[in-house]
C-alpha positions as CSV (number, residue, x, y, z in Angstrom):
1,X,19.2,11.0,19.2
2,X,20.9,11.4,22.7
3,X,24.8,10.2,22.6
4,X,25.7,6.9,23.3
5,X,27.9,6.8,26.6
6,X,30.8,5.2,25.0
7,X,31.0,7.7,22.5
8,X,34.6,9.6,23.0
9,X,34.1,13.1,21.5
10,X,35.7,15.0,18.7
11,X,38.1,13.0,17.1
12,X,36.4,9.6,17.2
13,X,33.9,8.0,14.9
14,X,30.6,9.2,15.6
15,X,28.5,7.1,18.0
16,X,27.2,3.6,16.6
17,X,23.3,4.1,14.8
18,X,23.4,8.5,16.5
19,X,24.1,11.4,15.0
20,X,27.4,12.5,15.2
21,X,27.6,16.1,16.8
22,X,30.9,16.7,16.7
23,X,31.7,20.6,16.0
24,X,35.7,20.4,15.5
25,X,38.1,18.1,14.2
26,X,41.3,17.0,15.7
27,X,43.1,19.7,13.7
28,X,41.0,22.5,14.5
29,X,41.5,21.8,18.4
30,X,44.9,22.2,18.2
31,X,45.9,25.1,16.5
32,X,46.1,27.6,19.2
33,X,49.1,28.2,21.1
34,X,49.9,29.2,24.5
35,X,50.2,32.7,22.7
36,X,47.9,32.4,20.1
37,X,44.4,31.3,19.6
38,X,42.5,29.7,16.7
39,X,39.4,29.8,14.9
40,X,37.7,27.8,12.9
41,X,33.8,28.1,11.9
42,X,30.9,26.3,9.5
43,X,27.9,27.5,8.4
44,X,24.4,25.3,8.2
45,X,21.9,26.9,6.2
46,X,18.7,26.0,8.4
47,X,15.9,26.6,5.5
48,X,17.0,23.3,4.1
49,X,18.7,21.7,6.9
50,X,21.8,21.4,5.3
51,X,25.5,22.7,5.3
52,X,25.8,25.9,3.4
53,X,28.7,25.3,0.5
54,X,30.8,27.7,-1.2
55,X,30.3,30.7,0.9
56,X,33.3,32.7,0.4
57,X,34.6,33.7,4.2
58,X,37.6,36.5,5.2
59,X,38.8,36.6,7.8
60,X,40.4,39.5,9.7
61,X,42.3,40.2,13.3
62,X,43.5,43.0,15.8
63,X,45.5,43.9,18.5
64,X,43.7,46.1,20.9
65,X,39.9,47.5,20.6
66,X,40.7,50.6,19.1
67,X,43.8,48.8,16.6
68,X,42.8,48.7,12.5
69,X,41.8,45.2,11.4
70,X,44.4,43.2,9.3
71,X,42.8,40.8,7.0
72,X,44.5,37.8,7.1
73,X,43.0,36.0,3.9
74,X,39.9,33.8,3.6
75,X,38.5,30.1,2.6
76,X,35.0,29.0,1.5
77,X,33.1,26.7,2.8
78,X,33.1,23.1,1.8
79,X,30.4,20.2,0.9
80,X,30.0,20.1,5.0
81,X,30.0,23.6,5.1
82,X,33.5,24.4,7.0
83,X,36.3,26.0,6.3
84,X,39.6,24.0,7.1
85,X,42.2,26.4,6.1
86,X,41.9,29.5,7.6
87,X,44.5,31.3,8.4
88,X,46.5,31.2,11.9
89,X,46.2,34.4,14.2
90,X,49.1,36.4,15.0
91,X,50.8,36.8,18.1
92,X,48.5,39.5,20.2
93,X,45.2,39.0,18.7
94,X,42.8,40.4,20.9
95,X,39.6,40.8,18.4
96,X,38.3,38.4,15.4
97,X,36.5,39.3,12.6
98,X,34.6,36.7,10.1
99,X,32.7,38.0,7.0
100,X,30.7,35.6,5.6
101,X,29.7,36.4,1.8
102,X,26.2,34.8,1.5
103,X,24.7,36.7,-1.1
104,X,26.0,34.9,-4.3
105,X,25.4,31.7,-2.0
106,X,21.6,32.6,-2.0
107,X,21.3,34.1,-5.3
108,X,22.2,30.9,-6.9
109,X,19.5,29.5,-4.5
110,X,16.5,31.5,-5.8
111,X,17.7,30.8,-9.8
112,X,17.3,27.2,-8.9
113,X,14.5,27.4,-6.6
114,X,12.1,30.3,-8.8
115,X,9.7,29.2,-6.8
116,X,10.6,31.7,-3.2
117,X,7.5,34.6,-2.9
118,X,9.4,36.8,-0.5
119,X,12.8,36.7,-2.5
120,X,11.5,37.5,-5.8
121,X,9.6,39.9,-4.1
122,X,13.2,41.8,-3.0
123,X,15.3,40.4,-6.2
124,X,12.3,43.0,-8.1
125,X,13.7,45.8,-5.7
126,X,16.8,45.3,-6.5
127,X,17.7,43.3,-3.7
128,X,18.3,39.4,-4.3
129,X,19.3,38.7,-1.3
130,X,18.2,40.2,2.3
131,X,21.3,39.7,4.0
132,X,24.6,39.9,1.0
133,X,27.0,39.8,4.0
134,X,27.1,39.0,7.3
135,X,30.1,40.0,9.8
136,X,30.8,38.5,13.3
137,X,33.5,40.3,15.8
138,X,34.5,38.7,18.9
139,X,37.2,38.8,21.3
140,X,39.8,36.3,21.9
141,X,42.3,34.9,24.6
142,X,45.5,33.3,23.7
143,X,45.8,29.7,24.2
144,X,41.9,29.3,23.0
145,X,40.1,27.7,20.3
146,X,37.2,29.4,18.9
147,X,34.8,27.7,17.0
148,X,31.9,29.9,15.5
149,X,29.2,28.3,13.7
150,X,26.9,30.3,11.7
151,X,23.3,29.8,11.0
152,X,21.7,31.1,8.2
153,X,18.1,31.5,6.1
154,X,17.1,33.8,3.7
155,X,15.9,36.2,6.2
156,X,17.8,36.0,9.5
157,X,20.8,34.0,11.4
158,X,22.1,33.1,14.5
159,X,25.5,32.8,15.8
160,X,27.5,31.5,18.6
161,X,30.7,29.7,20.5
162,X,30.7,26.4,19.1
163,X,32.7,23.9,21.2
């Protein structure tokens, strides 16, 4: 459904009878600084069309391409599948890192489906799931916000800068 033109963005109710697009809440866009930046992220698991909850996500940072990554600590997803409380950046991030732990998220899927050909097919290998992790690392400015939706099947995914 296109947008209605009074719609406001992020922040306001959704537009009257349309699907409401917004990819950030009024809390996520402010958390950066002018010397830090923010990230936030959801995941939408696109064999069913819906958000993907209780994925377990850490999240890591670094100063400088060739700097260690400190973990800074994690979230899981929620029943819209974001995470609202991840933790702030320090000072001097340059590089992100998100894992995203999405095998016990499918494994539970196949017990309940029983019913997926090409999963049982790898759970018999010793393999439940395809992908068990899956790990994004981008670079960052301070000042920015950085939203980075996931999206996720059984057997590929696709990520990118959210707005």
């Amino acid at each position: 459904a296109p947008l209605d033109d009074d719609w406001a963005g992020p922040g306001t109710p959704g537009p009257p009878g349309g699907l409401d697009t917004r990819s950030t809440t009024p809390e996520e866009e402010t958390m950066s600084t002018e010397t830090t930046a923010s990230v936030s992220t959801h995941i939408l698991d696109t064999s069913v069309g819906r958000p993907a909850e209780a994925v377990a996500v850490r999240l890591s940072a670094r100063s400088g391409r060739e700097a260690d990554w400190q973990a800074l600590g994690g979230s899981a997803t929620d029943a819209d599948g974001r995470c609202k409380d991840l933790p702030a950046l320090p000072e001097g991030t340059t590089h992100v890192r998100l894992d995203f732990e999405t095998e016990p998220y499918f494994a539970k899927k196949q017990a309940a489906a029983q019913q997926d050909a090409p999963a049982l097919r790898d759970s018999e290998n010793g393999r439940p799931v395809f992908f068990p992790e899956v790990t994004i690392a981008f670079a960052v400015v301070p000042g920015e916000h950085y939203h980075v939706p996931l999206l996720l099947n059984p057997f590929g995914y696709s990520v990118y800068r959210g707005s």
